[in-house]
Steps between C-alpha positions, in 0.01 A plus 500: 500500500219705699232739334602882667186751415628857441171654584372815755213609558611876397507316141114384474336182345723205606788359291405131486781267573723389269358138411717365237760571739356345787377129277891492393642507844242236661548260241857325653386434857196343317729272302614423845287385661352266186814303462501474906132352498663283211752345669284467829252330340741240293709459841103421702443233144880353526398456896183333448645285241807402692267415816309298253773300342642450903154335570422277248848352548515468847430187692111583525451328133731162557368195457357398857241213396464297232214282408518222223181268410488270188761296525579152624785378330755814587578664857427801589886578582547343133239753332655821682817429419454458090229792537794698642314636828694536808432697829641834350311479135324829534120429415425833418718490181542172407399368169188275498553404146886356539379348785242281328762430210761366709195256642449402202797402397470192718361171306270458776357842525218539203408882587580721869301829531653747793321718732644735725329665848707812599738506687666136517233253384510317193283226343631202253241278323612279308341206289666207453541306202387133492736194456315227284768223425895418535702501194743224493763385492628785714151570725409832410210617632291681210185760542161477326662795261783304431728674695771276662509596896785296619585194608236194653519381865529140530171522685326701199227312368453627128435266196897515288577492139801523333603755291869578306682741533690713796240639774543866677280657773288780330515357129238412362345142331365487138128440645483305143638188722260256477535390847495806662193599304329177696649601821369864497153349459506207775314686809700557782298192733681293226823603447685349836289181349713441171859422496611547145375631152623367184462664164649283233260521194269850472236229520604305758543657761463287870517513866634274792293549827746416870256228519639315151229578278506652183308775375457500078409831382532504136623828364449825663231616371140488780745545755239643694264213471758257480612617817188442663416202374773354673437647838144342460647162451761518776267594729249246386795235566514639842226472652452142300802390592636386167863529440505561109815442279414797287210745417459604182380850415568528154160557412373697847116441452558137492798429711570133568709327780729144535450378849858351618358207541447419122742312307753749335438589141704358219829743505388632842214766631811756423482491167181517397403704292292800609324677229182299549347335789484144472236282506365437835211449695275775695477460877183613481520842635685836411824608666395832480146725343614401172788243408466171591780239585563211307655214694726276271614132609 
């Protein structure tokens, strides 16, 4: 609608224009052109978002390196493939968090942490866990935590034990277990040294070095000490060259040794009893600052 003024000059003062008129015809072009800038602007947004989406899912974000540190006992073609990373995992939008879960769902893997680099790196460190003994009779090879990693290679040199019961990778063993409780303490300079743990009595438990000789270590509590004591004496032995039938380290600041040599104890060295040292005499210097060795026979 347009605004027509019906004024002359032969009429005088000036009719203004009819306003009211003239706001209610502008106002529809005006609606106009709002909903136009509207859907301009929501078609620019649906553009920008679209080229978005296109470029964080093209090939500019796959997987182009991959760099894994940590580990020794799994591949790195082993470690992509149960991380689920392959050439066209986009790195942009991949999940760092189900990443390091599916890790660490292998026994071997104790924790992975992710790191990405934009736009096709990606970082895996892992830390391993630590195999301290074979559980027999079927060789499984079981962490410092307990958890069973999988089965022993004939060349792994771990001290075994026996426990009951069916074995699984990824289960876990009652760290209660006397043995293992000994294991998890024996140093890992010492461990390829002993060949088998046995736990009978809580108080008696007892070790068999590769060498023969056996290793009397009471119960478990000192295990600390204990453990010490006995590295003391072996390496005391060494460099002496004594071959001893058994060491006992029942008592660890007064541990005493049976060289081979000496005629075998009534009921043999392997069954004697361990709470106390025996009687002995002093070689006349300590195995270590404070314990010293008591050499029976």
């Amino acid at each position: 609608m347009s605004v027509t003024s019906t004024w002359h000059p032969s009429k005088g003062t000036a009719r203004p224009p009819d306003i009211g008129s003239a706001r209610v015809g502008s106002s529809a072009p005006s609606r106009r052109s709002g909903w136009r800038a509207w859907l301009l602007a929501g078609a620019g947004l649906a553009a920008v978002l679209g080229m978005a989406w296109w470029v964080t899912n093209s090939p500019v974000f796959d997987l182009r390196t991959l760099r894994i540190t940590g580990t020794s006992h799994r591949s790195t073609a082993q470690l992509a493939k149960e991380a689920g990373l392959v050439p066209s995992t986009n790195v942009l939008w991949m999940s760092t968090s189900d990443v390091e879960h599916r890790l660490e769902q292998d026994p071997w893997i104790r924790n992975a942490r992710i790191a990405r680099s934009l736009p096709g790196t990606v970082t895996v460190a892992v830390a391993e866990r630590t195999p301290v003994a074979i559980v027999q009779p079927e060789r499984w090879l079981v962490a410092s935590d307990g958890t069973i990693l999988g089965r022993a290679w004939k060349a792994d040199r771990y001290p075994s034990f026996t426990v009951e019961g069916s074995m699984r990778p990824g289960m876990r063993l009652p760290v209660a277990t006397q043995a293992f409780l000994v294991a998890r303490a024996l140093p890992a300079s010492l461990r390829s040294e002993i060949g088998r743990i046995d736990g009978g009595a809580r108080d008696d438990i007892s070790m068999v070095l590769r060498t023969g000789t056996r290793i009397l270590m009471g119960d478990t509590s000192a295990l600390k000490e204990k453990v010490a004591a006995m590295a003391a004496v072996i390496t005391w032995a060494t460099v002496h060259g004594v071959e001893a039938r058994y060491v006992d380290v029942g008592v660890p600041s007064a541990p005493a040794l049976l060289p081979a040599s000496a005629p075998p104890a009534s009921g043999g060295a392997s069954d004697k009893p361990s709470g106390a040292p025996p009687a002995g005499r002093p070689l006349g210097h300590s195995v270590t600052s404070g314990p010293r060795l008591r050499f029976e026979g």
